[in-house]
C-alpha positions in Angstrom: 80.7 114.7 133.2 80.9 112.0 135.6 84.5 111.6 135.6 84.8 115.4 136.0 82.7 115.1 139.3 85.1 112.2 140.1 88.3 114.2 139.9 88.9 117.3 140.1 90.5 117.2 143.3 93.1 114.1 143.4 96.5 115.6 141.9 98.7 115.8 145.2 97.4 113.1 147.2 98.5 110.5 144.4 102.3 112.3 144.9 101.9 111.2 148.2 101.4 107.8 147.6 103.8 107.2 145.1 106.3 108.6 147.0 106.2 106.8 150.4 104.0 109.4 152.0 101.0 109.7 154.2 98.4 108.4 151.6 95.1 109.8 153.6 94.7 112.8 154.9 93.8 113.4 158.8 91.0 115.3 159.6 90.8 116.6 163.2 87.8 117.3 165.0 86.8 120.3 166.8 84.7 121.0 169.2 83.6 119.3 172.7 80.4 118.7 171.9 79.4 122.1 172.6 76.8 124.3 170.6 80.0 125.9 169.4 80.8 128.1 167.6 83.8 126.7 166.8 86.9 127.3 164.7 88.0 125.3 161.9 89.6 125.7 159.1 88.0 128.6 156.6 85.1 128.4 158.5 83.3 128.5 161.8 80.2 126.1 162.6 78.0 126.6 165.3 74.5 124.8 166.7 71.3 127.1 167.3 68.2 127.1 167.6 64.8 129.5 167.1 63.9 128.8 170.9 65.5 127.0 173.5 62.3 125.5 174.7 60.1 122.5 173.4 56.9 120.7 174.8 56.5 116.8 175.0 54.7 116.3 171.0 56.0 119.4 170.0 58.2 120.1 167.0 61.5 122.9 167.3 63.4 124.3 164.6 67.4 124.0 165.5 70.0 124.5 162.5 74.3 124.1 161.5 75.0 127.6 161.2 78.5 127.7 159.0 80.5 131.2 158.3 82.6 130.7 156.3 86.1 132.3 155.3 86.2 135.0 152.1 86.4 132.9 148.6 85.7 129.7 150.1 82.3 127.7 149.9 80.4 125.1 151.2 78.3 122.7 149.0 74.4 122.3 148.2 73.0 119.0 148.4 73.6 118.1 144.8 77.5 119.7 145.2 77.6 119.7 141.1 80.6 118.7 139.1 82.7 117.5 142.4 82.5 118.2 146.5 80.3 117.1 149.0 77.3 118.8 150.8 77.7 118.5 154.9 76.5 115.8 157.3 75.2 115.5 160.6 74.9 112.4 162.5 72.9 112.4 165.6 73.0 110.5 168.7 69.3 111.7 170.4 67.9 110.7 173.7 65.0 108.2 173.9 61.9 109.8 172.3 63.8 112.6 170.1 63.7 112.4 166.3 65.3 114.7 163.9 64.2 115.5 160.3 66.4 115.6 157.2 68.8 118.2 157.0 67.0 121.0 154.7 69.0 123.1 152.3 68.8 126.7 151.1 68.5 127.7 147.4 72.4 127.7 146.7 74.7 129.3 144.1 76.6 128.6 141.1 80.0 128.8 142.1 82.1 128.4 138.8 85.7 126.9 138.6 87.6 126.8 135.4 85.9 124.7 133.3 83.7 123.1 136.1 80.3 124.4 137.9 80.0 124.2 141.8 76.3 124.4 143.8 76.4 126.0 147.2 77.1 128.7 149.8 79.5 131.5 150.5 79.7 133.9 153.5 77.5 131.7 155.7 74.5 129.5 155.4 72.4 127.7 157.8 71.1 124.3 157.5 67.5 123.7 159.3 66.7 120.8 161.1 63.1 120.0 162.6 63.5 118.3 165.9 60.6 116.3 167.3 59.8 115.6 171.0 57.6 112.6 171.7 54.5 113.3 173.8 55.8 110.5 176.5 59.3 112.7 177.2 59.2 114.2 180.3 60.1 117.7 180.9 63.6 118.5 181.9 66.8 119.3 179.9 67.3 116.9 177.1 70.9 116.9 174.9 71.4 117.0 171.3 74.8 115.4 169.9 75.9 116.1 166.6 79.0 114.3 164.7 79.2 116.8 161.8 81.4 116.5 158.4 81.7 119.1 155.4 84.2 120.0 152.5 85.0 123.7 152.3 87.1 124.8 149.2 88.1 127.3 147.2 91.2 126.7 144.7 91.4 123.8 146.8 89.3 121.4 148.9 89.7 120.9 152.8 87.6 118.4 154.9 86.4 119.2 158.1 84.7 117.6 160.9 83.3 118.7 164.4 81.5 117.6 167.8 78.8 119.5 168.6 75.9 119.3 170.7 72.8 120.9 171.7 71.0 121.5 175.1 66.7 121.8 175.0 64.3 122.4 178.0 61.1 120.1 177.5 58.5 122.2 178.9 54.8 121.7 179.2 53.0 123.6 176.7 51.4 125.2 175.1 54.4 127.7 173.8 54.3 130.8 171.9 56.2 130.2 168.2 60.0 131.6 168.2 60.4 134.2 165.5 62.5 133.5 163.0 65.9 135.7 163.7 69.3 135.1 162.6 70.8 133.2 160.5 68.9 130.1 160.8 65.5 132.4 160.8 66.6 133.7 157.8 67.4 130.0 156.1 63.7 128.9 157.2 62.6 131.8 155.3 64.6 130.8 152.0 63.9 127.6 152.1 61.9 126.0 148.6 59.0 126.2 149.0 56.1 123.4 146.6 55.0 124.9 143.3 51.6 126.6 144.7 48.3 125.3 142.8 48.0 128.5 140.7 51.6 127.8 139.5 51.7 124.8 136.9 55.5 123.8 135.1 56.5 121.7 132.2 59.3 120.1 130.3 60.3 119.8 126.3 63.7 117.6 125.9 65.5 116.4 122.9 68.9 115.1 122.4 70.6 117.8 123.5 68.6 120.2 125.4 65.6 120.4 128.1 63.3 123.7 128.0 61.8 124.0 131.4 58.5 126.6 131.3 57.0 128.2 134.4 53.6 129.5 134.1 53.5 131.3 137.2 50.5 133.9 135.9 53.0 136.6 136.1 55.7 138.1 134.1 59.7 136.9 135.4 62.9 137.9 134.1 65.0 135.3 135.6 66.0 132.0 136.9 68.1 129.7 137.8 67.4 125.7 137.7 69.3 123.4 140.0 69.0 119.6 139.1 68.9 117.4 142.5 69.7 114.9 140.2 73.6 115.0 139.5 73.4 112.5 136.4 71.0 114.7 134.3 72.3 118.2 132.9 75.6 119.6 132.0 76.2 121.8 135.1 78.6 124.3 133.8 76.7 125.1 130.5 74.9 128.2 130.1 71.1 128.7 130.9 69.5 131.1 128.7 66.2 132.5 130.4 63.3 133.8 128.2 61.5 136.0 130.2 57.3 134.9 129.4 54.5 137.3 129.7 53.0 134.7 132.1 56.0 132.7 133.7 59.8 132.1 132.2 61.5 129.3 130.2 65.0 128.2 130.6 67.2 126.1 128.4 69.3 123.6 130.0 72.0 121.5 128.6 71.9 118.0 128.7 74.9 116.0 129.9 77.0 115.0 127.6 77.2 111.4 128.6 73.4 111.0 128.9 71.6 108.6 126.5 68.0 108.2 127.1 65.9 111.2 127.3 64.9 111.2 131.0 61.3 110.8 131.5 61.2 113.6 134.7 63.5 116.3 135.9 63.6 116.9 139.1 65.2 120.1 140.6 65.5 123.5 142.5 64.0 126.7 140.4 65.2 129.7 141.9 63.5 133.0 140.4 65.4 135.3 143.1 67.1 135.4 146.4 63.9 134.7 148.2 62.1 132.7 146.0 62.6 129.5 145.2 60.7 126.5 144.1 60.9 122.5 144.5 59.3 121.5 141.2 58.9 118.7 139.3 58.1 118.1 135.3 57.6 115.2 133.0 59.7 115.9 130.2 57.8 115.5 126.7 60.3 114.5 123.9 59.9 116.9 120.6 61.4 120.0 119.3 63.1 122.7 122.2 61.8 125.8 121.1 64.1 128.1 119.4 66.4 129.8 121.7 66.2 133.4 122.1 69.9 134.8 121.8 72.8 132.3 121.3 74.0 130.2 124.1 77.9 130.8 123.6 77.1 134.6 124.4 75.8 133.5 127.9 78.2 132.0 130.3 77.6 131.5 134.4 81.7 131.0 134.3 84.3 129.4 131.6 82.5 126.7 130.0 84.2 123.7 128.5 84.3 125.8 125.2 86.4 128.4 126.4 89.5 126.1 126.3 90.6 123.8 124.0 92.7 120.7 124.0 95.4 122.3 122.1 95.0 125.6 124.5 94.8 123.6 127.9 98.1 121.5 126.6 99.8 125.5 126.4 98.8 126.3 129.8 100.0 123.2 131.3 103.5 123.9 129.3 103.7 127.1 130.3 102.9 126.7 133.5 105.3 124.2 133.9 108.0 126.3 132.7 106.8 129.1 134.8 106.9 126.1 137.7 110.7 126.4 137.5 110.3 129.7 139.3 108.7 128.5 142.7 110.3 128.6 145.5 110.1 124.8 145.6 111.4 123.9 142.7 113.5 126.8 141.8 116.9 125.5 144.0 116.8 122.0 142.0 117.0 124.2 138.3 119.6 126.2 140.0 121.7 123.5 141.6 121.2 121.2 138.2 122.5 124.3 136.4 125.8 124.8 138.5 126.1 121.1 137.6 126.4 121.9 134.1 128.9 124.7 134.2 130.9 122.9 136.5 130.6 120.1 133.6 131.5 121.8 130.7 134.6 120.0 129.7 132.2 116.9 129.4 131.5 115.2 126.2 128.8 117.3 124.6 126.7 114.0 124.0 127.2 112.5 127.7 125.5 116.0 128.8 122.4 116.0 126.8 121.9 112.5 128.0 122.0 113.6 131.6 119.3 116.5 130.3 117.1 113.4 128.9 117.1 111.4 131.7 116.1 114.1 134.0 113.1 114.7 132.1 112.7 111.0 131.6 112.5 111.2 135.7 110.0 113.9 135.7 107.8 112.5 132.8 107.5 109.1 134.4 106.6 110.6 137.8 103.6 112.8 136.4 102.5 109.7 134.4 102.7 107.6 137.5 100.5 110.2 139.3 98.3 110.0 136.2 97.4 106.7 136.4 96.7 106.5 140.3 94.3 109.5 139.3 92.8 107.0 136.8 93.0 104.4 138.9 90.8 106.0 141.9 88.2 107.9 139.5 86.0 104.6 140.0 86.7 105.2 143.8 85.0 108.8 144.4 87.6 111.0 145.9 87.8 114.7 145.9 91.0 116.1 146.0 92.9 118.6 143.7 96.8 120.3 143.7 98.0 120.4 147.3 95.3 118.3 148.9 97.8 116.3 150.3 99.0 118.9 152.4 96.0 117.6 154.5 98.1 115.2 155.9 100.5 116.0 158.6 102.6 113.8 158.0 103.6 114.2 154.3 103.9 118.3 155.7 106.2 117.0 158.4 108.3 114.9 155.7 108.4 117.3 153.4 109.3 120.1 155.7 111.9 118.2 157.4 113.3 117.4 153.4 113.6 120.8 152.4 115.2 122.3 155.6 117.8 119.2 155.8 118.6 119.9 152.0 118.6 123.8 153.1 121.2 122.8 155.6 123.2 121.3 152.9 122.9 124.2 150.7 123.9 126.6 153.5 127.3 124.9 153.5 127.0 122.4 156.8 127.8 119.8 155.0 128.0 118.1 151.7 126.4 114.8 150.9 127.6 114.7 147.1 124.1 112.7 146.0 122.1 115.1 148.0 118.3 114.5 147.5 117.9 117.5 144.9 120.5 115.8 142.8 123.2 118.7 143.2 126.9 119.2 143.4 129.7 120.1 140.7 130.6 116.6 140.2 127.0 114.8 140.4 126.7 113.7 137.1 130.3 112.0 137.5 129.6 110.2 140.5 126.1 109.0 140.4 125.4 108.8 136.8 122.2 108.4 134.8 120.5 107.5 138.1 121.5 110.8 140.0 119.9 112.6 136.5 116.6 110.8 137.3 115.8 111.1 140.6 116.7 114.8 140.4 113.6 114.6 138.2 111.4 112.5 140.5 112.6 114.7 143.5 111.5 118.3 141.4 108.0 116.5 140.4 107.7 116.0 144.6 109.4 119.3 145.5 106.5 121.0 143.3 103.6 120.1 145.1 103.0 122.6 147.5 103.2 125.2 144.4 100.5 126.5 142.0 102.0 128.6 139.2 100.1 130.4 137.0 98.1 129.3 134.2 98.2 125.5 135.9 95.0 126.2 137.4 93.0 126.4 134.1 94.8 123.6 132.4 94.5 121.2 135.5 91.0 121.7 136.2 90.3 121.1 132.4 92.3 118.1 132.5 90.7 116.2 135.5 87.2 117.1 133.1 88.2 115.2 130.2 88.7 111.4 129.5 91.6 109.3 131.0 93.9 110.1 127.6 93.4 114.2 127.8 94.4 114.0 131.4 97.7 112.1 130.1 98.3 115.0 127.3 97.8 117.9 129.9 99.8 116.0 132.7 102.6 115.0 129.8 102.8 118.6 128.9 103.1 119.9 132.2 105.8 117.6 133.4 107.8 118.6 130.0 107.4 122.5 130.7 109.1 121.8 134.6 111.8 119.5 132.7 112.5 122.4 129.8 114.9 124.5 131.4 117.4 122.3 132.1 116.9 119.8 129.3 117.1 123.1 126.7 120.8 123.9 128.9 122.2 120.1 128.4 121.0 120.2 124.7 123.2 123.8 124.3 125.9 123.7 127.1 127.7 126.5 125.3 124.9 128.8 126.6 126.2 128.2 130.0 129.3 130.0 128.7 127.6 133.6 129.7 127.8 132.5 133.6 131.4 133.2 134.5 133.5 130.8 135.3 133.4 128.2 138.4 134.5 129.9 141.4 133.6 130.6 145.1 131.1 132.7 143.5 128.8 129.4 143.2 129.4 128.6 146.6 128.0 131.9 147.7 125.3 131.6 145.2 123.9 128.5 146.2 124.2 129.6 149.9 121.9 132.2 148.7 119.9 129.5 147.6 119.2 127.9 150.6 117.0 130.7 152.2 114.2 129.5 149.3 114.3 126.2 151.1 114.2 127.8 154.5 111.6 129.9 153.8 109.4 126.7 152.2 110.0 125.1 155.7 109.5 127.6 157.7 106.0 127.8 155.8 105.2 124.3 156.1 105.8 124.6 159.5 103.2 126.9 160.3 100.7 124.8 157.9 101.8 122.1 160.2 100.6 123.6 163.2 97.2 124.7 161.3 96.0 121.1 160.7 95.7 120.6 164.2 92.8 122.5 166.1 93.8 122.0 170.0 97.1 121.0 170.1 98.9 123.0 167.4 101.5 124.5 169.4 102.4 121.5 171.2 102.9 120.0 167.1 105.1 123.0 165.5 107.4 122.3 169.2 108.0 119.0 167.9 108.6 119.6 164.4 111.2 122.3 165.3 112.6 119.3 167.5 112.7 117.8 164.4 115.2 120.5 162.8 117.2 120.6 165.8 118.2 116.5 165.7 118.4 117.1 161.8 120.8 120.3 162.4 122.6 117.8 164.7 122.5 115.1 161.9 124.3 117.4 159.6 126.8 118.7 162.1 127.8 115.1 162.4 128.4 114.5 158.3 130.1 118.2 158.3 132.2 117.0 161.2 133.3 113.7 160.0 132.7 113.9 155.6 132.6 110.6 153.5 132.7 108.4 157.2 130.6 105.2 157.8 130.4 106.3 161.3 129.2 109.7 160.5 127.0 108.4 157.8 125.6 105.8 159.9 124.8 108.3 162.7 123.1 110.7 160.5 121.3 107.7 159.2 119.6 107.2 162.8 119.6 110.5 163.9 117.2 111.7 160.9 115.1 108.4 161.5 115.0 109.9 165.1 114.1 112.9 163.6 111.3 112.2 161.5 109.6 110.3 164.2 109.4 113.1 166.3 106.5 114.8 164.7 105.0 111.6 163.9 104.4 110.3 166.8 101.0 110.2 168.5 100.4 112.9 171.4 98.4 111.4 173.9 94.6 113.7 173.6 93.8 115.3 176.9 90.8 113.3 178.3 90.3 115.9 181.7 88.6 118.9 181.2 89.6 121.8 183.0 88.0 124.9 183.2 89.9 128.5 183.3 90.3 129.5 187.1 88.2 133.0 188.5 87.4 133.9 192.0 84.0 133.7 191.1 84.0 130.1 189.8 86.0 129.5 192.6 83.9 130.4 194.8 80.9 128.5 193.3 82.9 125.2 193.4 83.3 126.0 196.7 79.8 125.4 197.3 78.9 122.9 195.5 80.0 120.2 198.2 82.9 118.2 195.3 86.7 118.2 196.1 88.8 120.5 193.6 92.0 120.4 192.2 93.9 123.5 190.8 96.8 123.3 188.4 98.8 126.8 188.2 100.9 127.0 185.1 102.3 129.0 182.4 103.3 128.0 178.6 106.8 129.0 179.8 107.1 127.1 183.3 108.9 123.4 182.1 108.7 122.0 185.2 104.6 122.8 184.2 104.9 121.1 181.3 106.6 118.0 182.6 104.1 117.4 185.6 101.3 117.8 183.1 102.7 115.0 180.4 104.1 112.8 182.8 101.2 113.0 185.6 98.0 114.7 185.0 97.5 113.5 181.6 98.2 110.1 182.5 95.7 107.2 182.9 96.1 106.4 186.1 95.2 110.0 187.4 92.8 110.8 184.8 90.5 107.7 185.8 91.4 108.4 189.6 89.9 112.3 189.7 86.9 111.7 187.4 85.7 108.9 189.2 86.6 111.2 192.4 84.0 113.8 190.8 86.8 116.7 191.3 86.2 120.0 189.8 89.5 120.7 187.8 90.7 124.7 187.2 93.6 125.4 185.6 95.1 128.8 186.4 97.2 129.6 183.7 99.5 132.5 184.3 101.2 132.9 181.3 100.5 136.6 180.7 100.3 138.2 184.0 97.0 138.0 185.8 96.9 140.0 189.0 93.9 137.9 190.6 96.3 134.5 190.1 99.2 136.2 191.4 96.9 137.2 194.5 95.5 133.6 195.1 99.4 132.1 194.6 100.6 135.0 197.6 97.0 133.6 199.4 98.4 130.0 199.6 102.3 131.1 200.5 103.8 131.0 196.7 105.2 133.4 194.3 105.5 131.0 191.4 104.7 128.4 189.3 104.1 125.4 189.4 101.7 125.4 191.9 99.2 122.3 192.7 96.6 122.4 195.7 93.5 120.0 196.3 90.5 121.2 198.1 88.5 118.8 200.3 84.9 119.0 199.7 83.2 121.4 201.7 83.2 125.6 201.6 85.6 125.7 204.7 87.7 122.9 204.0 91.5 123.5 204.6 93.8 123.4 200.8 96.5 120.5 200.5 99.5 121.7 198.5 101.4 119.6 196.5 105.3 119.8 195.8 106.2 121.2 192.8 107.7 118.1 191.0 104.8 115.6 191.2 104.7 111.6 190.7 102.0 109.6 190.2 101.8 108.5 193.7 101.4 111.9 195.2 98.9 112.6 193.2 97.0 109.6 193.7 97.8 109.4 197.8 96.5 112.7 198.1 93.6 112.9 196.0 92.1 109.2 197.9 92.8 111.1 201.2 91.0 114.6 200.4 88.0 112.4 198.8 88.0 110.8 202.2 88.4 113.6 204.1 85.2 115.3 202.5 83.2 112.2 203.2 84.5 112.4 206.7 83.3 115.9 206.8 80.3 115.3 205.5 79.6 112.6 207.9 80.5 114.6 210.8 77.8 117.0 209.8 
């Protein structure tokens, strides 16, 4: 079971790195160090707290709240067969202290052949903070650096910046009641096995009775190891109800030697009661069990499938592969091959068909053993877990909607990267057949079919040579199709003959691709929290040089110029949404009279930006200028108060304050002096650097001049 735990979610990643990929996947980080809540993705998270008060000794409750997205789950401290639970590190003013991290009773959560502990809908995760009796009353801040993996089919990691603000207080104070979320975590918390409540432990090689004597009858229970190493997670527990307590049956795990000589866990009798308990384990004979395990099941345990059943799924699945969007073009195109083909030498086709799968089979054993090779190294990934990364999405986008340009009849680049054309085989050979086949294993990965699930998740369960059988089989259900046509060209004879019917058929065939890029654009803009618009632009800047890139090798076909162009026009391309956006340091709050008109008060200098998503000239002035170094560093240590006004969607107070200072449009820049009835600067609407900077110095001055004067 400890190689299950290992890796049941690595499949995709390992495609990643064997094919010149982004091998890690970026997490960004939300938040601002806020108390949230904040969006992230399948879930929100959020910092509260029972009261927003504590006195100098005193102790207050404060908690991660997490809601999270329908069938998707956070983990429990011991996550089960794979996953991890969150974390939260603190940085905490002089004389704070936090507690551990405390964790409700969670929930099986079962997956194929594999058993999950933790939370679904939302969960809250307490968190005692302590204030030392020598703080001194006044606001104190609470910053958290938070990670978690939220998954369903599929495992995402997250990560925010959140914070938390607390009045110290001089006491005494009345205690908060517990409301909400976290009120209602407190509440479910485990509690110790009360003295009138005794529990104890029969083991033998293969199974563990646990026996509450609680005094009282109990028709349930559910036993959660905090040891990970102990029990089989995803076998059964058969419950005995007891006229004075309950026994449960637990399944040892598998790769366990030595009876242990205590188990340690979480016994949860309902969804309010739960125990921490703790049992020496006595080794003799488990009492019989009461009805027969197989009949009980929290899920599909590893009985339900077989090795000869999960090899099936993975073949038909793999067939069934064929039919993806993803992959459905390269059968298509390979077929067109053939029938364009036919007056080949029977024997020169079916070696074509071999070496295809030969280029299939050795990419899924290649993924096979990275998967191998990083089971000692912990990671948690599964199928399309490398769709984490932006940058395999934005290579992989830009592939499929540069081969969908092909396709569509721009150009033709005989050897195109999905192995296609009616004369492939001719002018590329073998090695045209076998990258075809490495290209479909890489084209697959943002596809599931059905039945893979099953036969995957068994698969990354079992030792390192079942996980080579399930893979193998896979890999030869994608490759079947096209290896059954080579074997029996004369099959092909049904299609009617080559014609401009192809042509229009694989034109057809593009809008697949198309519509996998346009997909993977949008995922694209998902991994990133702030700045996701800003991303899909570039991306889409991405297509346009590519379009251009294939204009030039439909313009000028089978040219070194042309292909030499292309060559640097799609490295161009590529590096587009690649590149690293500089991260907006300045933060600028939305502009309102109202907060207007309390900067105006509050004796700093303020600068207001007004723009619109749709202004360029906006856009320009804020890459080139305000986000740049020397301004950023120049108005925070100027202490300006920053609003943005942005007028994107009409806003009748922005157009009022624009008419106010003698514009109609945008962009619009104007710097306040310090002072309630200082005079506005405006700036021109195409800024430098040394505008910015001139003016800002001067109105700084000016306020101190004011302020003098006074």
């Amino acid at each position: 079971m400890t190689e299950a735990r290992i890796l049941r979610r690595l499949l995709l990643l390992a495609a990643a790195l064997l094919f010149s990929t982004a091998a890690t996947a970026q997490i960004v980080e939300v938040g601002d160090g806020g108390p949230g809540p904040v969006k992230a993705q399948h879930l929100t998270a959020e910092l509260t707290s029972l009261s927003p008060q504590v006195t100098p000794g005193g102790t207050v409750q404060i908690g991660l709240v997490l809601a999270i997205e329908e069938h998707w789950h956070v983990y429990w401290i011991n996550a089960g067969d794979s996953g991890e639970p969150p974390h939260i590190t603190w940085t905490l003013p002089d004389g704070v202290t936090t507690g551990p991290m405390q964790f409700p009773p969670p929930s099986q959560l079962p997956l194929g052949p594999l058993m999950d502990f933790g939370y679904e809908d939302e969960v809250a995760f307490p968190v005692a903070v302590t204030v030392a009796p020598s703080v001194k009353p006044g606001k104190i801040h609470l910053d958290a650096r938070i990670t978690w993996l939220v998954c369903a089919s599929v495992c995402l990691p997250g990560k925010a910046h959140l914070g938390l603000d607390l009045n110290v207080v001089p006491g005494p104070l009345p205690s908060p009641p517990l409301v909400g979320a976290l009120g209602e975590a407190l509440g479910k918390l485990p509690k110790p096995l009360p003295a009138n409540m005794s529990v104890s432990a029969v083991g033998d090689a293969k199974h563990i009775a646990l026996t509450l004597n609680s005094g009282n009858h109990q028709d349930g229970g559910e036993f959660y190891p905090f040891d990970p190493l102990i029990l089989q997670n995803s076998a059964p527990q058969p419950v005995q109800p007891l006229p004075d307590g309950v026994r449960l049956f637990l399944t040892r795990d598998q790769d366990s030697t030595a009876l242990p000589t205590t188990i340690h866990g979480l016994l949860k009798l309902s969804d309010t009661e739960a125990y921490d308990v703790t049992a020496t384990i006595t080794p003799g004979t488990v009492p019989p069990l009461p009805i027969d395990v197989k009949k009980i099941t929290n899920g599909a345990t590893p009985s339900t499938i077989t090795l000869w059943g999960a090899l099936g799924l993975a073949f038909l699945g793999g067939i069934i592969l064929n039919l993806m969007p993803c992959v459905f073009p390269v059968l298509f195109l390979k077929g067109l091959a053939l029938v364009n083909t036919s007056a080949q030498e029977r024997g020169h086709q079916r070696a074509h068909g071999v070496v295809y799968t030969l280029g299939i089979l050795v990419s899924f054993w290649a993924i096979v053993a990275v998967l191998l090779i990083l089971r000692a190294g912990g990671r948690e990934l599964g199928w399309g877990f490398q769709l984490q990364s932006p940058a395999f999405v934005a290579v992989l986008a830009s592939l499929l909607f540069f081969l969908a340009l092909s396709m569509a009849g721009q150009f033709e680049i005989g050897l195109s990267l999905t192995s296609a054309g009616g004369s492939l085989a001719q002018k590329q050979g073998f090695a045209g057949s076998f990258f075809t086949g490495v290209l479909a294993t890489v084209v697959a990965t943002p596809c599931m079919a059905p039945l893979m699930g099953a036969a995957v998740g068994f698969a990354l369960a079992q030792p390192g040579y079942v996980t080579f059988l399930v893979f193998t089989a896979l890999a030869l259900g994608l490759a079947l199709p096209y290896l059954v046509l080579s074997m029996q060209p004369q099959w092909t004879r049904v299609l009617p003959k080559p014609g401009a019917w192809m042509e229009t058929l694989k034109q057809f065939t593009s809008l697949f691709l198309f519509g996998s890029a346009i997909w993977l654009t949008w995922v694209y803009a998902q991994l990133y929290s702030k700045d996701g618009i800003d991303r899909m632009a570039a991306l889409l800047a991405c297509y346009l040089v590519l379009a251009i890139a294939g204009w030039c090798l439909g313009r000028w076909p089978a040219k070194w110029g042309s292909a030499i162009a292309a060559v640097l026009l799609i490295a161009f391309a590529i590096a587009l949404p690649l590149r690293k956006i500089r991260v907006e340091t300045l933060h600028w709050d939305p502009w309102t009279p109202q907060a207007f008109a309390d900067a105006r008060n509050s004796g700093r200098p303020i600068f207001i930006d007004f723009t619109a998503a749709w202004c360029l000239s906006c856009q320009v002035n804020e890459r080139a200028v305000l986000n740049s170094a020397d301004v950023d560093t120049q108005l925070i240590s100027s202490n300006y108060i920053l609003f943005r006004a942005d007028w994107t969607q009409y806003d009748p107070a922005i157009t009022q304050e624009l008419s106010t200072l003698g514009r109609s449009g945008v962009p619009t820049y104007v710097i306040y002096p310090a002072g309630p009835k200082s005079n506005p600067d405006l700036l021109p609407e195409l800024l430098t650097k040394d505008i910015v900077l001139r003016q800002v110095k001067k109105d700084v001055q000016t306020g101190e001049s004011s302020d003098t004067s006074k």
